[in-house]
C-alpha positions as CSV (number, residue, x, y, z in Angstrom):
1,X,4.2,108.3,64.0
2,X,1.4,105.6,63.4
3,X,0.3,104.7,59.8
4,X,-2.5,102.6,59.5
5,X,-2.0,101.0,56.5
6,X,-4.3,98.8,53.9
7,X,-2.9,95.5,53.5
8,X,-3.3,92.6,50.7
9,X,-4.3,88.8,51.9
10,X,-3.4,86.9,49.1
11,X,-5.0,82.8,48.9
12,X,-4.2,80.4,46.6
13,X,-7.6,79.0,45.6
14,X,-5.6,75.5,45.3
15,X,-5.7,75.9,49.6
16,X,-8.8,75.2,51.7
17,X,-7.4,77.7,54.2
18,X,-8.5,80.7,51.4
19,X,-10.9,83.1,53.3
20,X,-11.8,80.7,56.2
21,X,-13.4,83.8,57.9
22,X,-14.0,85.7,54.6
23,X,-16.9,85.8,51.9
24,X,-15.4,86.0,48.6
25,X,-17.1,87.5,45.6
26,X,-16.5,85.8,42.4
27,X,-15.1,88.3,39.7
28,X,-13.2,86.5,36.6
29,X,-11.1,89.0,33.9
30,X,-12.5,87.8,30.2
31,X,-10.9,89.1,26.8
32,X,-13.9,90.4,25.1
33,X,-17.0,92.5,25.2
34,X,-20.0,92.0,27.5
35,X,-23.0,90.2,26.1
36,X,-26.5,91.6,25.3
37,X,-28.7,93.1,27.1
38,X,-25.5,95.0,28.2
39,X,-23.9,97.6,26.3
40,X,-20.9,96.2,24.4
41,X,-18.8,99.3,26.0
42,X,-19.8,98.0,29.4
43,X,-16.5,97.3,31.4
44,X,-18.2,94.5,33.9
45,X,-21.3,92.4,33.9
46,X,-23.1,89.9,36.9
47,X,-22.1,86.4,36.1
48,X,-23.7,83.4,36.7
49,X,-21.7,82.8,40.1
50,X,-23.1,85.9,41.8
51,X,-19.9,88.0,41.1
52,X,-19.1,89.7,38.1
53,X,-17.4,89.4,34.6
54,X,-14.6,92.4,34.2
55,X,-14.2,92.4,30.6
56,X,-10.3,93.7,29.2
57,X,-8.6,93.8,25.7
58,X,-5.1,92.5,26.3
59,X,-3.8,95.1,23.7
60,X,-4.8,97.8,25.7
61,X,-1.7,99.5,27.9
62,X,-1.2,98.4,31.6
63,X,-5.2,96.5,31.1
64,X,-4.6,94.6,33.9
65,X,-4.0,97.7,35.8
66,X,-7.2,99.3,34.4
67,X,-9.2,96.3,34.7
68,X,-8.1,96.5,38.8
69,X,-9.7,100.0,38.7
70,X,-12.6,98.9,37.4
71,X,-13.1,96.1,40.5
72,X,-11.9,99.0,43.1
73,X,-15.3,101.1,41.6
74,X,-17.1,98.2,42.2
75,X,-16.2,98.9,46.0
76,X,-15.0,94.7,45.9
77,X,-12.4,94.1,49.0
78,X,-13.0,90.7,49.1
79,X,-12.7,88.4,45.8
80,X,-12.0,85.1,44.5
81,X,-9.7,86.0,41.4
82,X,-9.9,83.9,38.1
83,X,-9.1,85.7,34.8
84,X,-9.5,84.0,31.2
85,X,-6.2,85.6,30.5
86,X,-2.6,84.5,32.0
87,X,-0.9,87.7,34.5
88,X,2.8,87.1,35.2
89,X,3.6,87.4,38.9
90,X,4.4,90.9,38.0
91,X,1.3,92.1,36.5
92,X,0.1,90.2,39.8
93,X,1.4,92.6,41.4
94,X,0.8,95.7,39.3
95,X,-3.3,94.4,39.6
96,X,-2.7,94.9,43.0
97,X,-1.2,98.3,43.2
98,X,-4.1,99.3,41.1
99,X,-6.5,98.4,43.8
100,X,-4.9,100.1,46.7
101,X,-6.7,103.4,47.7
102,X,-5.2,104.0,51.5
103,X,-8.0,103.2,52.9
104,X,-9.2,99.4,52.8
105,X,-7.6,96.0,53.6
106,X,-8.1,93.4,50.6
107,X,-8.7,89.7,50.8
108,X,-7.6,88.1,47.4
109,X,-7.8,84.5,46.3
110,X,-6.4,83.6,43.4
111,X,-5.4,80.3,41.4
112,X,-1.4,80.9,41.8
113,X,0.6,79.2,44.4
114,X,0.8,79.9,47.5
115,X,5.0,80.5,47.5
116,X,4.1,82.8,44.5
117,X,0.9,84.5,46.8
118,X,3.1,84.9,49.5
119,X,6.1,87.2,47.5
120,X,3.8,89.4,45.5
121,X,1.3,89.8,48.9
122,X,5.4,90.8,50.8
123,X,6.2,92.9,47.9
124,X,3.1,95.2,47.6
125,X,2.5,95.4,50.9
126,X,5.9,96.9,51.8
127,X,5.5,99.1,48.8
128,X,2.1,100.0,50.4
129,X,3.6,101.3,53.6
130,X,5.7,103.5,52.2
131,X,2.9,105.0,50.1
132,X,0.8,105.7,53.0
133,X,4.1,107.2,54.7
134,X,4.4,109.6,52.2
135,X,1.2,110.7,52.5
136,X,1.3,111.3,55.9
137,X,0.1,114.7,57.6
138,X,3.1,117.3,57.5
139,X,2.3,117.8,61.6
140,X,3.0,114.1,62.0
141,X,6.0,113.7,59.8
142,X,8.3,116.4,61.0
143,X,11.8,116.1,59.4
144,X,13.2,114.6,62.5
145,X,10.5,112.0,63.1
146,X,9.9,110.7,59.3
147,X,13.6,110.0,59.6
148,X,13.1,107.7,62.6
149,X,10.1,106.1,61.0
150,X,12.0,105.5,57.8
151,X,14.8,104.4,60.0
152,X,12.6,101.8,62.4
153,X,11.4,100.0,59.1
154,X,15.1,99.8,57.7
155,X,16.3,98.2,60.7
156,X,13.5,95.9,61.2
157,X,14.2,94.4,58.2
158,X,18.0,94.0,58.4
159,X,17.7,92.4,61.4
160,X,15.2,89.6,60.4
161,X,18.0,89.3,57.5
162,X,20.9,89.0,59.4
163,X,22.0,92.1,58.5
164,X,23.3,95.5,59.9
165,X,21.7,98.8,59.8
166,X,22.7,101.9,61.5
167,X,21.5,105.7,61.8
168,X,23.4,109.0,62.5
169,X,20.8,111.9,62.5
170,X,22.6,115.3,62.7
171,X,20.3,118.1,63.5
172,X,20.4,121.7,63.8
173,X,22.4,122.7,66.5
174,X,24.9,120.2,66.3
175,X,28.5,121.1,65.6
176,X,28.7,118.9,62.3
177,X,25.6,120.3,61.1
178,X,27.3,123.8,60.7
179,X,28.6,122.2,57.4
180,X,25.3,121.5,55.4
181,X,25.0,125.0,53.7
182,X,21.6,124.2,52.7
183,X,19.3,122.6,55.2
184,X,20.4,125.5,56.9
185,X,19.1,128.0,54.9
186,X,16.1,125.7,53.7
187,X,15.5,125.3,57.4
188,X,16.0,128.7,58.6
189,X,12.4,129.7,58.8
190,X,11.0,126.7,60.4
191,X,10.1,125.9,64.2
192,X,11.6,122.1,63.0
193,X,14.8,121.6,63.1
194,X,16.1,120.5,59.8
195,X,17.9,117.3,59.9
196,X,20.6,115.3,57.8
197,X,19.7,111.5,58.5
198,X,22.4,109.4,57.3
199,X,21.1,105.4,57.5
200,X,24.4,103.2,56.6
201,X,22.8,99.6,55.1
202,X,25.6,96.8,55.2
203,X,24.4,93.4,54.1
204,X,26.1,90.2,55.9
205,X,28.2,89.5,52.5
206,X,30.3,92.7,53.3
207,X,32.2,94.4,55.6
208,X,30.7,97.2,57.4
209,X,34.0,98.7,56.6
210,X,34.0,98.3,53.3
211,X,33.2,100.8,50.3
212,X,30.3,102.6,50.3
213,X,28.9,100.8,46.8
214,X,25.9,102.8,46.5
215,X,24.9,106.2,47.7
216,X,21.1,107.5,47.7
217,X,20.3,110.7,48.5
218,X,16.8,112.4,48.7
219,X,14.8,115.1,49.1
220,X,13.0,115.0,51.7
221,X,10.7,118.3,52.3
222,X,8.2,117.4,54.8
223,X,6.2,120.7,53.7
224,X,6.9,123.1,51.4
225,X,5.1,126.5,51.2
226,X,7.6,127.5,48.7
227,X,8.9,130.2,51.3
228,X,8.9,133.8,50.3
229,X,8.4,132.6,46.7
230,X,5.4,131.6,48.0
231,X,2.9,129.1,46.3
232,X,-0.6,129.1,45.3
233,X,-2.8,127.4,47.2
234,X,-3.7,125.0,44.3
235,X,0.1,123.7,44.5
236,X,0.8,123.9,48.0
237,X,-2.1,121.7,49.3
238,X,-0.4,118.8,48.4
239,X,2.9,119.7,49.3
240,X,2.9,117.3,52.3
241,X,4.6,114.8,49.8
242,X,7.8,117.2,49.0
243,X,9.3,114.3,51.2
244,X,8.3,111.7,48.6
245,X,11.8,110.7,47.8
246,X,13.0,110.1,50.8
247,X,10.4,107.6,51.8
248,X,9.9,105.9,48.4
249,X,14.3,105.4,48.9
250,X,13.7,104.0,52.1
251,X,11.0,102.1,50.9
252,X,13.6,100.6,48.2
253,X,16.2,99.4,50.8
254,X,13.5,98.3,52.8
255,X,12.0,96.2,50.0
256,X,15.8,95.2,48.8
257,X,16.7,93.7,52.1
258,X,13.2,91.0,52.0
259,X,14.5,90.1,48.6
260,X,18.3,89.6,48.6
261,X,20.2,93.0,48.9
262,X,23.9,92.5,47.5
263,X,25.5,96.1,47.9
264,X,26.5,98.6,50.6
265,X,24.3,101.1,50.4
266,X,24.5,104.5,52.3
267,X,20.9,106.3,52.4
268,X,21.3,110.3,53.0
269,X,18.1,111.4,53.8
270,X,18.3,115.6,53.3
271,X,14.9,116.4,55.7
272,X,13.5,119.8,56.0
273,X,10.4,122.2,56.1
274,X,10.4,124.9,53.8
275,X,8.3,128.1,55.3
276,X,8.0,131.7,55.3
277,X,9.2,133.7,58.7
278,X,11.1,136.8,59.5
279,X,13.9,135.0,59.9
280,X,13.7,133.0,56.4
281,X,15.0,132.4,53.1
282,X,15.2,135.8,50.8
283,X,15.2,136.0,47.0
284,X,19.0,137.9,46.8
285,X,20.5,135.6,49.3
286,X,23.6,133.9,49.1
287,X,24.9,130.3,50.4
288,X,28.1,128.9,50.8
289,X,28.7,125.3,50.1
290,X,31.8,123.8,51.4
291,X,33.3,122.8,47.8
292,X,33.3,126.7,47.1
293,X,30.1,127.1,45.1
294,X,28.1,129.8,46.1
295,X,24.3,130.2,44.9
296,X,22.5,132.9,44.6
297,X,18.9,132.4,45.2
298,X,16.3,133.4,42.7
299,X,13.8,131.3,43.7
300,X,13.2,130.2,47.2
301,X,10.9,127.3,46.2
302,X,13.9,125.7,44.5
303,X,14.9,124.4,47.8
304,X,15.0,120.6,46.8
305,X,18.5,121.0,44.9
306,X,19.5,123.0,47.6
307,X,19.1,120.5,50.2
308,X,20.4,117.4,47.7
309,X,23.3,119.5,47.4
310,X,24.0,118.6,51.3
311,X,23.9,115.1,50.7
312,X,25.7,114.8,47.6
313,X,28.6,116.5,49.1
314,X,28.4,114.2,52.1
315,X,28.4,111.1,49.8
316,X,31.5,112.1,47.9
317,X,32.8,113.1,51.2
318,X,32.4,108.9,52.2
319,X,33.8,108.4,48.6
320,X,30.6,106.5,47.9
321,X,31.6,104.8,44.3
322,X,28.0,105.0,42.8
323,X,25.8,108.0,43.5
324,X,22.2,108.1,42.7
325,X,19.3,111.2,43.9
326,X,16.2,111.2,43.8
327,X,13.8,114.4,44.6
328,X,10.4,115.4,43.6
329,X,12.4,118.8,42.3
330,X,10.6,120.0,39.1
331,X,7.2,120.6,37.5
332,X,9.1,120.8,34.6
333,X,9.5,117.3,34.7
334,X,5.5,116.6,34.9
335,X,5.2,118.8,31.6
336,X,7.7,117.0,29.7
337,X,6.8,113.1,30.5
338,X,3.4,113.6,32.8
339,X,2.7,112.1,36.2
340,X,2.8,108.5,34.7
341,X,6.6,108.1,34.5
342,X,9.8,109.4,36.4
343,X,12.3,111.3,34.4
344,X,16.4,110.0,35.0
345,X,19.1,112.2,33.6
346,X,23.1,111.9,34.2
347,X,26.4,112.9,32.5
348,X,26.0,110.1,30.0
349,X,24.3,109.5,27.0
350,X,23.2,106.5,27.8
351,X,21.7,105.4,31.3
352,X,23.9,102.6,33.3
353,X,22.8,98.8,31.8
354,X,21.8,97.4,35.0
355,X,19.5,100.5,35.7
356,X,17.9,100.1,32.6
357,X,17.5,96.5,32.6
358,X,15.8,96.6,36.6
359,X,13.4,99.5,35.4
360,X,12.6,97.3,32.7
361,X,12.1,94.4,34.3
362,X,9.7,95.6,36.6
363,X,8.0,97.9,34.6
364,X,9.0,101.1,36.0
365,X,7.4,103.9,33.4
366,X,11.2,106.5,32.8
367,X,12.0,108.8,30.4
368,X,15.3,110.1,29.9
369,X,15.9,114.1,29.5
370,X,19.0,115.7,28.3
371,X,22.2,116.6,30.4
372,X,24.4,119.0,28.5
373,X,27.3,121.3,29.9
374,X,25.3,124.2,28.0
375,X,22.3,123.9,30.6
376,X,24.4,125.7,32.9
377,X,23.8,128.8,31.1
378,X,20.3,128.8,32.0
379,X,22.1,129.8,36.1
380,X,24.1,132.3,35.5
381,X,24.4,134.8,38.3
382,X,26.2,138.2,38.8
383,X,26.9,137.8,42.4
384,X,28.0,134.1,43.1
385,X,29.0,130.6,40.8
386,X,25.1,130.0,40.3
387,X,21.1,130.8,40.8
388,X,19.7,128.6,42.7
389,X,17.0,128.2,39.9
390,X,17.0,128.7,35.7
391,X,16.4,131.9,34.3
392,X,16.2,133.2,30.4
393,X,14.1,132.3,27.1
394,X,13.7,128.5,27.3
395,X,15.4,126.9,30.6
396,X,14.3,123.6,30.0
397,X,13.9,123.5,33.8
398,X,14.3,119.8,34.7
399,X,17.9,119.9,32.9
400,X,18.6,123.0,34.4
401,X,17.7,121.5,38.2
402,X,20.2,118.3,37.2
403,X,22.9,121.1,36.1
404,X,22.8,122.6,38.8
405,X,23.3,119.0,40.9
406,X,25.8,118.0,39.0
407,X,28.1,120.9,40.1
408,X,28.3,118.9,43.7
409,X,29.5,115.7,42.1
410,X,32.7,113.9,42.2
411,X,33.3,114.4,38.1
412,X,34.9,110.5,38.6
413,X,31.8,109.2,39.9
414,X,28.9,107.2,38.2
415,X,26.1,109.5,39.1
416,X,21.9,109.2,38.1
417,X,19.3,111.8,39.2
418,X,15.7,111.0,38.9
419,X,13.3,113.5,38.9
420,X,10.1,112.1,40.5
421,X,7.1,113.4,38.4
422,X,5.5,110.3,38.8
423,X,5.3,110.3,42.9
424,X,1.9,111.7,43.3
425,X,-1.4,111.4,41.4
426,X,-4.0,114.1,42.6
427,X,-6.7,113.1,40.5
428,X,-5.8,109.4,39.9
429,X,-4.8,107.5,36.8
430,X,-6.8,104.7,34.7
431,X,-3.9,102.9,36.4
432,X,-3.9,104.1,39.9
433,X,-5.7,105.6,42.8
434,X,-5.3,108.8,43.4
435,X,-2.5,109.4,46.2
436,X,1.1,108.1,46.4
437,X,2.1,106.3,43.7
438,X,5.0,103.9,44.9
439,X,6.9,104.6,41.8
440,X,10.9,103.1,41.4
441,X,10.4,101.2,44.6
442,X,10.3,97.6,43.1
443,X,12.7,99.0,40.5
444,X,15.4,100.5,42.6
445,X,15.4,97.6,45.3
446,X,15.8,95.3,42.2
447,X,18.4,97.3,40.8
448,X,20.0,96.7,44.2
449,X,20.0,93.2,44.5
450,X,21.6,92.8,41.6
């Protein structure tokens, strides 16, 4: 699978080198409004260099972000960068997520130095691989080839660390695949086989047989038609990034390794189509796990949790002694926080400190929802333990979906699910382009190297 990705040349304008082959335009960010004979509300005016004055108000939320936007509608690839107003290395780098669009390369100099250039260019450029992966055409990205792709870029950067990574891909048809009660039915319908790729990250300070530390597992739906529960076409045209998780995950280990990972981490990447054959998912059917739960499905395009379900079982199985999923699993989630932020839930009341404090740090946009034993109400079936998917006056549904996970858990384990509104835009943001959003991938690959 090739991705041709957009990439970031970043110059420090301290360096001669800057744009040797490159014609730069001069834009500089000023706090203010623009002069007269432009309109006060103008967000950018010609300066006297030949580029142009983008005008911000440092109150404003994320401005450095919408002030990127407003030099990506002046179709600018090439810039010198000089702004009237300090940006941390972080908003650096938030600036620069703004401007990405899938499509063009950007030459950037900018009066930073060049070791400071050459770690923000690192980090948004591996964050915009991963974006453009998990945009990727659903005939490209089967389930067993997004797996190798996610895999290839893993690997390439344990090795130039020193480290060790390691995939086991178990498919349909293979004797220990028998066990993984819902890829199987997920998978049923489709020509691809569904795949469980496990990818087993040990960094030189430990022993690769030592403790699984930390245990990701994702959803990773490389199309999703909803099955017999069928979508409209307005939700399924997108669906090509049901496998979101998975690659932003990836993307987080990847990124974790360049910057210092510190902890055994154990990726389960739970990879499958969801379609509609004769032979597919029914409304009324019921699946076996191997911890004795049985689900009766209600709703066959509530297929994420049944495929997390596979992994979470197999991370307990490798007594993994943190377990965190991820899964674009609910538009509940998008109706209670939006598109701009992720929503984490878990047992506890409050969300584990180092969590917190990496989200924070990097400016990850979470909310938390509730968790409460009374949310498995909202599941209750006649015929097996649970529904696959809430039912009754009121399921708050992203609580619901997190109930229903929670059922697959080790009770003794530390355990966070995020729910990934914020992994697609369709329409854009005044912070981002409209595409892949790279959420949680700077903050989980923090969270991990610390």
């Amino acid at each position: 699978m090739e991705c041709e990705v957009n990439m970031f040349k970043l110059f420090s304008s301290n360096t001669k080198n800057a744009s040797a082959n490159e014609e730069l335009v001069a834009v500089t960010l000023k706090e203010g409004t623009a002069k007269a004979p432009f309109s006060k509300d103008s967000a950018f005016a010609p300066n006297a260099n030949g580029g142009y004055d983008v005008f911000v108000n440092t109150n404003d939320f994320k401005w450095y972000q919408v002030a990127a936007k407003t030099i990506a509608s002046l179709k600018l690839y090439n810039f010198e960068f000089k702004s009237d107003v300090a940006l941390s290395e972080l908003d650096l780098y938030w600036f620069l997520t703004a401007l990405y669009d899938g499509k063009h390369d950007y030459t950037v100099s900018c009066d930073y130095a060049q070791n400071v250039l050459d770690k923000v260019a690192m980090t948004v450029n591996t964050v915009s691989v991963f974006r453009k992966i998990a945009d990727s055409d659903s005939k490209i990205s089967t389930p067993e080839k997004v797996i190798n792709v996610l895999f290839d870029l893993v690997k390439e950067a344990a090795d130039a660390q020193g480290d060790s990574a390691s995939l086991k891909l178990i498919k349909r048809g293979d004797l220990e695949f028998e066990k993984y009660a819902g890829l199987n039915a997920v998978g049923f319908a489709s020509d691809e086989d569904p795949c469980m790729g496990i990818i087993d990250y040990v960094p030189k300070c430990c022993q690769k047989d030592s403790p699984v530390q930390v245990a990701l597992v994702g959803k990773g739906i490389t199309f999703d038609t909803g099955g017999y529960s069928l979508k409209p076409d307005k939700y399924m045209e997108t669906m090509r990034t049901d496998k979101t998780a998975v690659v932003y995950l990836c993307g987080a280990v990847t990124l974790a390794a360049k910057l210092g990972i510190k902890k055994h981490v154990r990726l389960y990447l739970c990879c499958s189509e969801n379609m509609v054959s004769g032979r597919g998912m029914l409304p009324g059917d019921i699946v076996t796990y191997p911890n004795g739960i049985s689900v009766e499905i209600n709703n066959t395009d509530a297929e994420g949790r049944l495929v997390l379900a596979d992994g979470l079982l197999q991370a307990g199985e490798d007594k993994a002694q943190y377990v965190l999923d991820m899964a674009t699993l609910t538009g509940a989630a998008k109706i209670a926080v939006g598109r701009d932020m992720f929503s984490v839930l878990t047992k506890e009341k409050e969300l584990d400190k180092s969590l917190v404090s990496a989200f924070e740090k990097t400016g990850e946009m979470y909310w938390q929802l509730p968790l409460a034993q009374y949310h498995r109400r909202f599941l209750s079936s006649r015929r097996a333990t649970v529904t696959n998917s809430g039912h009754g006056e009121g399921a708050p549904g992203s609580s619901v979906a997190a109930s229903f996970l929670e059922q697959f858990v080790d009770k003794n384990t530390p355990w966070v699910h995020i729910d990934l509104s914020s992994a697609y835009l369709p329409d854009g943001s005044p912070f981002l382009a409209a595409g892949p959003t790279g959420s949680t991938i700077l903050g989980l690959a923090t969270w991990l190297c610390e």
